[in-house]
C-alpha positions in Angstrom: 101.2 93.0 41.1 98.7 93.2 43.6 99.6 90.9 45.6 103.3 92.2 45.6 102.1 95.4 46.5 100.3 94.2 49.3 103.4 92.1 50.3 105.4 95.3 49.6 103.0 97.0 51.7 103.0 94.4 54.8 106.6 94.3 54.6 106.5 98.6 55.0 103.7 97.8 57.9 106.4 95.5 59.1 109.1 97.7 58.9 107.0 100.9 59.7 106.4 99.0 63.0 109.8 97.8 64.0 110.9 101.2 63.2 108.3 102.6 65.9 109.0 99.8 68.7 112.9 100.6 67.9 111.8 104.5 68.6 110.4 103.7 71.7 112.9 101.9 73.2 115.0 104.3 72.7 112.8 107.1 74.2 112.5 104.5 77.2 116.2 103.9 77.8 116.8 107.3 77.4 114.3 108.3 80.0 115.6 105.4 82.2 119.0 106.9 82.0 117.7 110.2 82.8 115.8 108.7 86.1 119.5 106.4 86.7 121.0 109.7 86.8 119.1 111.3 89.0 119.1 108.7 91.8 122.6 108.2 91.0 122.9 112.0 91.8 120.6 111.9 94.7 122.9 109.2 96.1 125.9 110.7 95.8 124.2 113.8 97.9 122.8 111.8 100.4 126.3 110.4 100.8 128.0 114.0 100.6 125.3 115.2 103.3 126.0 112.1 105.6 130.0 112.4 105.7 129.8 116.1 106.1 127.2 115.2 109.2 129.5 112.4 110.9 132.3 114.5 110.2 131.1 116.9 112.1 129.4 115.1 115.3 132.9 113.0 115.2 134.9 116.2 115.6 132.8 117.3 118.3 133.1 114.5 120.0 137.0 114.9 119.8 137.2 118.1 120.8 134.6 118.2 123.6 136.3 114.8 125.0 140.0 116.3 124.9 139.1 119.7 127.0 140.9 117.5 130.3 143.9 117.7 128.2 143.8 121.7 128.1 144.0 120.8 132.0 147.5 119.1 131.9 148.5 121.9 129.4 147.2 124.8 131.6 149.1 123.7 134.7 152.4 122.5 133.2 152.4 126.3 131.5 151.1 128.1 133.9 153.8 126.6 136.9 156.5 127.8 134.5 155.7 131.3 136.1 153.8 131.3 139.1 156.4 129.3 141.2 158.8 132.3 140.7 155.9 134.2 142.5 154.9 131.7 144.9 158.8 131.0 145.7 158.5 134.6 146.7 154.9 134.4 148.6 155.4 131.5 150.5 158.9 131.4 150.9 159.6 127.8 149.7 163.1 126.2 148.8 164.6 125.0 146.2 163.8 121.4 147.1 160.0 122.5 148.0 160.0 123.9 144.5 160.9 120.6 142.3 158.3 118.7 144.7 155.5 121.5 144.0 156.4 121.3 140.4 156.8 117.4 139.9 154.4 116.0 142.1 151.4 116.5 140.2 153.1 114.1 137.6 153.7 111.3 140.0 150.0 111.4 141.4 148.4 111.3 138.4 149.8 107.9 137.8 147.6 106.8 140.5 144.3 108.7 138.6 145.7 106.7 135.4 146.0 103.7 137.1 142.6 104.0 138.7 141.3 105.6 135.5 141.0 102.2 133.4 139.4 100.4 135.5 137.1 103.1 136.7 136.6 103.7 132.6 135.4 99.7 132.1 133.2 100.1 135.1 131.2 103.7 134.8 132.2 104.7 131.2 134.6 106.2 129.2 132.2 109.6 129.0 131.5 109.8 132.5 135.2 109.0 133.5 136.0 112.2 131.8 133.4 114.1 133.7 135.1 112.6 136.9 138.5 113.7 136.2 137.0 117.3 135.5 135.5 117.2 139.0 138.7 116.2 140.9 140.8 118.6 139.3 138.1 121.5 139.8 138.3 120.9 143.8 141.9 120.5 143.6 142.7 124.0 141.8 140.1 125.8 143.8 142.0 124.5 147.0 145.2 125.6 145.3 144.0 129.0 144.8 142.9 129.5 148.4 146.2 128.0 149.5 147.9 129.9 152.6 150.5 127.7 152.7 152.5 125.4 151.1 151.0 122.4 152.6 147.8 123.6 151.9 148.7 124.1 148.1 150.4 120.8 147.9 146.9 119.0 148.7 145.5 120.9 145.8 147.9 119.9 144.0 147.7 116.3 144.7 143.9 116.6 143.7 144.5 118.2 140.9 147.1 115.6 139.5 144.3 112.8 140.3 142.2 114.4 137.9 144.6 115.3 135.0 145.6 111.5 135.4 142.1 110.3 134.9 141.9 112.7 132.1 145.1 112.2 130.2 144.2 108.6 130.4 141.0 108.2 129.0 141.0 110.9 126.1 142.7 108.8 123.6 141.2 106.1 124.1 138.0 107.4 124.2 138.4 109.5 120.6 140.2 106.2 119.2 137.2 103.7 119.8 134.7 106.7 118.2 136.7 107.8 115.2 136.8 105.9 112.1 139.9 104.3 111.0 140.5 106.5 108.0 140.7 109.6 110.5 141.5 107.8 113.7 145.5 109.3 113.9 144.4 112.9 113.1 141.4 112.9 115.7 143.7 111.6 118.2 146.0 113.4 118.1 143.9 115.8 119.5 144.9 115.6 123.2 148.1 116.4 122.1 147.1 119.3 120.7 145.0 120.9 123.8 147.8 119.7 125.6 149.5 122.7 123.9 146.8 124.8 124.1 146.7 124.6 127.6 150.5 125.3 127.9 150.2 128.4 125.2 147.1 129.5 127.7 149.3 129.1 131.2 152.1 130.8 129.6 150.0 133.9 127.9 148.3 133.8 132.0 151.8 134.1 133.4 152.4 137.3 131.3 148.9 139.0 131.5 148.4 138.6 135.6 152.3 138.7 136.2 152.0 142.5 136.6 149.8 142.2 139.7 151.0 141.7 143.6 153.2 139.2 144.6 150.3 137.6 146.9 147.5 137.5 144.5 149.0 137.0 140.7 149.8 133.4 140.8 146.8 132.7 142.5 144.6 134.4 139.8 146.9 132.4 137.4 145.9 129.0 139.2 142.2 130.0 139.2 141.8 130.5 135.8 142.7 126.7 134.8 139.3 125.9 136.5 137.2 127.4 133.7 138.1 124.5 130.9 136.5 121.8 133.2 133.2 123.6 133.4 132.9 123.4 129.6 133.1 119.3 130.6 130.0 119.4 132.0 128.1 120.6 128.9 130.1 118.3 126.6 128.8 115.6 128.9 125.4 115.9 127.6 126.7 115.9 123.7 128.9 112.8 123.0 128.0 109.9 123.0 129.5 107.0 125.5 132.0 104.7 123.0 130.4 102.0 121.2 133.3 99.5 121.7 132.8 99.8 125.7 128.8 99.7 124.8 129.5 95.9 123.3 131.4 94.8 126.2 128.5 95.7 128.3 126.6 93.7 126.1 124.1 96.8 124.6 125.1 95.9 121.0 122.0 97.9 119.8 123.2 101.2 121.4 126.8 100.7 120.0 125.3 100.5 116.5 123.2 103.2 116.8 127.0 105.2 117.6 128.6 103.9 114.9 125.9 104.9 112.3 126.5 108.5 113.9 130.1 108.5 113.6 130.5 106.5 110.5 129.5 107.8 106.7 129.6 104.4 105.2 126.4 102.8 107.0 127.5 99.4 104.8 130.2 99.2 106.7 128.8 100.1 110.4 127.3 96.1 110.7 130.9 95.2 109.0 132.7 96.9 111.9 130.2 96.1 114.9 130.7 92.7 114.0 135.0 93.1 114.3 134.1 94.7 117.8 132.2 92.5 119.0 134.7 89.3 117.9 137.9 91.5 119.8 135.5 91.8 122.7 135.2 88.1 122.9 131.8 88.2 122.7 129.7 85.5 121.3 125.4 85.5 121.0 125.8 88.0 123.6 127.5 86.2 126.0 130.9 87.1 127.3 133.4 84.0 126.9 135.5 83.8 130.0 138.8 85.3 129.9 142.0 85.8 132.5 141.4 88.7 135.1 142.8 91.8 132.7 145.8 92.7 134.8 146.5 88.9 135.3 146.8 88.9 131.5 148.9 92.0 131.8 151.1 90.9 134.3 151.9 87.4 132.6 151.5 88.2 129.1 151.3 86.2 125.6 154.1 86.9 123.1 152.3 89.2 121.2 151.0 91.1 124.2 154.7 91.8 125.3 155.7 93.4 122.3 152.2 95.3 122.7 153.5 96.9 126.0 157.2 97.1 125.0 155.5 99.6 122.3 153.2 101.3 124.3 154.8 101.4 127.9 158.7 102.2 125.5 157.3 105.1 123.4 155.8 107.1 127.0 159.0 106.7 128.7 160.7 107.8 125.7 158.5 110.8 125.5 159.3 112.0 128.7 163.2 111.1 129.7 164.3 113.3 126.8 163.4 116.5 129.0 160.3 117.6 127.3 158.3 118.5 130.7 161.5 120.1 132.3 162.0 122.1 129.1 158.5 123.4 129.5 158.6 123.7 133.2 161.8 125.3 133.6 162.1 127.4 130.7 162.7 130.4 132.3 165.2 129.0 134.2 166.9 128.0 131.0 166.7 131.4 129.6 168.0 132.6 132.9 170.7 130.3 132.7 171.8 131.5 128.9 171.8 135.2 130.1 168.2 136.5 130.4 167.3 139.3 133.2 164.2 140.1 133.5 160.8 138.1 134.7 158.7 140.1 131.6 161.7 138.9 129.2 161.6 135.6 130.6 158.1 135.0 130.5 157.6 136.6 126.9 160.4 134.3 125.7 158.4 131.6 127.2 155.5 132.5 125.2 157.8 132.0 122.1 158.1 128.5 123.2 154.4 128.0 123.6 153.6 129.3 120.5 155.9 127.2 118.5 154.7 124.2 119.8 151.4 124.6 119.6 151.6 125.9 116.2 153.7 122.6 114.9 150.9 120.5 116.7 148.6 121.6 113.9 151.6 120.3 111.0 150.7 116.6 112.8 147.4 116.4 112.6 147.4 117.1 109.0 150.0 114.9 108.3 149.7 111.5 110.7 146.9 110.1 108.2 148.7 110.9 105.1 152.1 110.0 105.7 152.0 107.6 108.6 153.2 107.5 112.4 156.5 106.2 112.2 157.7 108.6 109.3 156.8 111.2 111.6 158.2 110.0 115.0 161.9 109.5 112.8 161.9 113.2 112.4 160.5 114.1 115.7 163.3 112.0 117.6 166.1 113.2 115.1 165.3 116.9 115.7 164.5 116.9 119.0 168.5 115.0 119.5 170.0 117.5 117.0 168.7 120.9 119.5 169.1 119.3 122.6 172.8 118.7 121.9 172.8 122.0 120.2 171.4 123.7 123.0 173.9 122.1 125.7 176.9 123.1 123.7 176.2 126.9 122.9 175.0 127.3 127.4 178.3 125.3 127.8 180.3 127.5 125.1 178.9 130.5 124.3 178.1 132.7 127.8 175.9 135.1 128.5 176.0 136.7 125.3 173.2 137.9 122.5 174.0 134.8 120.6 174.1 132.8 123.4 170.2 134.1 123.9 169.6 133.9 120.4 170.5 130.5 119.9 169.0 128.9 123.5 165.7 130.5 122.6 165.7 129.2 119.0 167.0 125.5 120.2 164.2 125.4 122.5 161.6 126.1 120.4 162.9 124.3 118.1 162.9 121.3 120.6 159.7 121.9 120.9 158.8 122.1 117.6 160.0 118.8 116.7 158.4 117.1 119.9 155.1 118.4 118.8 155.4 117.0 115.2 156.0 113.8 116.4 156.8 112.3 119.4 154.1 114.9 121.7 150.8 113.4 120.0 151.5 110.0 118.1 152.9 109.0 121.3 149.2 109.1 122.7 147.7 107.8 119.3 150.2 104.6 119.1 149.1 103.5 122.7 145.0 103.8 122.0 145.5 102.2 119.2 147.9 99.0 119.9 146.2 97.0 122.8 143.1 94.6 122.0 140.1 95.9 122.8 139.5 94.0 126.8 142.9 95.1 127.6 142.7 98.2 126.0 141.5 100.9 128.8 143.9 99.4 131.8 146.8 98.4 129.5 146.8 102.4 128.2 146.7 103.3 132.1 150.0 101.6 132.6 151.2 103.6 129.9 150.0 106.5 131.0 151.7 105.6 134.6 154.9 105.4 132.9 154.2 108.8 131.0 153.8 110.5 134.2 156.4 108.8 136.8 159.2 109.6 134.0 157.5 113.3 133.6 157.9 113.6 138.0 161.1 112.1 138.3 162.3 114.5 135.3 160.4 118.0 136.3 161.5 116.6 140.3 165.1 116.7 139.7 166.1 118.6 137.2 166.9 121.9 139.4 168.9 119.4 141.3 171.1 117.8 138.5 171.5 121.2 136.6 173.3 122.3 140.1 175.4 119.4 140.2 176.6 119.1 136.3 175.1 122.1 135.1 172.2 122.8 132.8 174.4 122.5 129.7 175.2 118.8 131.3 171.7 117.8 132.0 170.4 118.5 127.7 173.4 116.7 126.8 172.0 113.6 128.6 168.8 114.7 127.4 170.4 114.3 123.8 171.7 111.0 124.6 168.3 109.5 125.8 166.5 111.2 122.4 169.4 109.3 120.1 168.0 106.3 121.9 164.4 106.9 121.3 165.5 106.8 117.6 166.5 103.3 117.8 163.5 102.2 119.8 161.2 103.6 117.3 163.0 101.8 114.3 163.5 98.4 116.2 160.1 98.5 118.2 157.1 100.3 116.5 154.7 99.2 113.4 153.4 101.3 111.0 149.6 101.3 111.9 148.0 104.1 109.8 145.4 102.8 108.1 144.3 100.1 109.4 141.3 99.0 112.3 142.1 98.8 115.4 141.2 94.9 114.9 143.8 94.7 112.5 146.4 96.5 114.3 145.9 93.7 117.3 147.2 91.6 114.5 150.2 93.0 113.5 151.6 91.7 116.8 150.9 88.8 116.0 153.8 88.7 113.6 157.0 89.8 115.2 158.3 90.8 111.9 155.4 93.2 111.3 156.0 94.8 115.0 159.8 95.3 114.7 158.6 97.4 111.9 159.7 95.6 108.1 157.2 98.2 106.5 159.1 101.5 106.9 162.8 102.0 106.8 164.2 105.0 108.1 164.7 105.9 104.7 161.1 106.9 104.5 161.5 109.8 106.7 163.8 111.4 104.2 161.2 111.1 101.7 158.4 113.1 104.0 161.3 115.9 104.7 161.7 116.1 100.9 157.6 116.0 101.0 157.4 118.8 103.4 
């Protein structure tokens, strides 16, 4: 019995301790869970804290680098009002008029030309901070101006500038941005692009009250003040990391992309896709064609690169969006509008609207897609233009006449701005590989702004000789087309690097655009 008892009792020993051992494991994993927790908890902070923080710097960095654009905006608004007073000032003609208006488009082509290479030499940063210099000297000669060869040199200047501005924004803010947020951030141009109209347009109104021979110079003056702002933002953002690796300081470029992306896994993940498309190899640049060489006798997949970007800026601009801006008033006029004050409030109707549906965009470009949004843009903008040319050619003078050219403007407008205005800039930052990619979106841009001259140059010209109603209805004609080109001849490319884009062409399938049907469209207006 004894000895059962003290096998009884070593088996209770036994069990007493595998019961304690089993007690504290338990306290252990349970403490271990606790800890896992909080690191797990700690992490997911850290990661909260850092994507609020690049966030942030990133939409800085936009913003700041997009103030040029306000530039474009400004003047393009602004001329809208002061050539009625500077018609009556310096006693121009008609012709005088279109050239004052639409030669700031045609010489900016040769500040976007000169903009990419200038961009791959000095910098996309400081190429911004040039452009903001030109067009300072430029607008400060045009507010002096006694004469109307004296303002055209401003003018001339100040179209430099804006060229080397509305160049290098996008493609600036597309080689910072992260993919995930790349169309909203760049469609920021677009955007100040508005602003700056909504700004010219509110300065038409609040200095129009003022003499004849000061007003629209005060009006001109005041565009100078966004460009200042340039030189502060010049000390803020950083230069782009992609134009960093093709100057071969692959340290410096990192250090950017941990700033401007939350994921720091995938910072070496992307530096490493950068530095491939630069063809770039231990450091060493492999030799490659002369870029406008390349440009100039291109690969298969190159030409359908600049059939999309060079196509969709034409197509932005021969469907009347700068002479619907520009010449707004005279629209108005033209459907049975009086007075200056009622033509230059209805114009700030117009800049209103499309600054407001700017904003719709840039929510919706990363969520839905570009090409979704450019079928509605096109299809909207071709159902007011027609609109508009048949109620000036059928309705009069009347109230409904006014009614209904005022809402088919802005809603022109409108449409352009949802579409067309901003992912027309975001398509051709995105598309071109990345030694191709500043001087390639110059050419585009040169085809932006010869179209915008030759339209804001002769459209007081053709609206004398088959009327304005005539002019929108081959305004319409030219928007149906853009329709087509955007279903035949642009990819879907939200969502993807700007690496993986460059492949797309690749694949002529991809590029003629087998992801999206025009179906899809219907779905985001059912969406909306």
């Amino acid at each position: 019995m004894g000895l059962v008892g003290v096998q009884e009792n070593g088996n209770g020993e036994m069990a007493l301790s595998l019961g304690n051992k089993n007690k504290y494991k338990r306290m252990d994993s349970e403490l271990s869970d606790d800890f896992d927790d909080d690191v797990s908890a700690s992490r997911h902070h850290h990661q909260l804290e850092r994507k609020r923080s690049t966030t942030k710097y990133v939409l800085v960095c936009a913003i700041f680098a997009s103030l040029n654009n306000v530039l474009l905006g400004y003047d393009v608004g602004v001329m809208s009002g002061a050539i009625i007073f500077i018609q009556e000032d310096l006693k121009i003609t008609e012709v005088q008029e279109e050239v004052l208006v639409g030669i700031l488009s045609i010489i900016s082509l040769l500040g976007s030309l000169a903009g990419g290479r200038t961009s791959d030499i000095i910098g996309r940063k400081w190429t911004m901070g040039f452009a903001a210099v030109v067009f300072q000297i430029g607008a400060a000669i045009m507010t002096l101006a006694p004469s109307f060869q004296v303002l055209m040199i401003g003018r001339i200047l100040a179209g430099v500038g804006i060229g080397f501005g509305v160049m290098i924004a996008p493609v600036y803010i597309a080689e910072i941005s992260p993919t995930v947020h790349r169309g909203s951030l760049t469609s920021f141009p677009e955007i100040f692009i508005n602003l700056g109209i909504l700004l010219g347009y509110v300065s038409n109104y609040a200095f129009s009250g003022l003499s004849v021979h000061t007003n629209w110079r005060v009006m001109l003056a005041v565009g100078i003040l966004p460009s200042v702002f340039i030189g502060f933002a010049l000390f803020i953002i950083p230069e782009s990391p992609r134009w960093l690796v093709m100057q071969n300081r692959v340290e410096e470029a990192r250090s950017v992309l941990l700033k401007t992306n939350e994921d720091e896994k995938e910072v070496d993940e992307r530096l490493s896709e950068i530095v491939a498309a630069a063809g770039m190899s231990n450091g060493e640049k492999n030799e490659e064609k002369a870029v406008w060489r390349e440009l100039l006798s291109p690969s298969p997949s190159l030409r359908r690169m600049l059939i999309t970007g060079f196509g969709i800026q034409c197509f932005q601009q021969i469907t009347g969006i700068d002479a619907t801006v520009y010449y707004s008033p005279e629209i108005f006029k033209n459907a049975g509008i009086e007075s200056n004050s009622k033509l230059l409030a209805a114009t700030v109707a117009v800049g209103v609207t499309k600054t407001a549906f700017i904003l719709f965009a840039t929510f919706l470009v990363d969520r839905v897609g570009r090409k979704p949004l450019l079928y509605v843009s096109t299809i909207g903008m071709t159902v007011c233009l027609l609109t508009l040319s048949l109620s000036l050619a059928l309705l009069g003078n009347g109230q409904l006449g006014i009614a209904l050219a005022v809402l088919c403007v802005c809603g022109n407008v409108a449409f352009f701005s949802v579409g067309m205005g901003p992912i027309c800039w975001i398509l051709t930052s995105e598309i071109f590989p990345l030694r191709l990619r500043a001087q390639a979106s110059a050419l585009g841009a040169v085809g932006n702004r010869v179209c915008s001259g030759l339209v804001a140059m002769s459209f007081l010209s053709l609206s004398r000789t088959i009327s304005v109603a005539g002019t929108f209805f081959n305004f319409s004609v030219l928007s149906a087309l853009s329709v087509l080109f955007v279903y035949k001849c642009v990819p879907e490319t939200k969502g993807k690097s700007l690496e993986q884009i460059e492949l797309l062409f690749q694949d002529q399938n991809e590029w003629q655009g087998s992801e999206l049907e025009l179906g899809d469209s219907e779905h985001l207006v059912q969406k909306a």
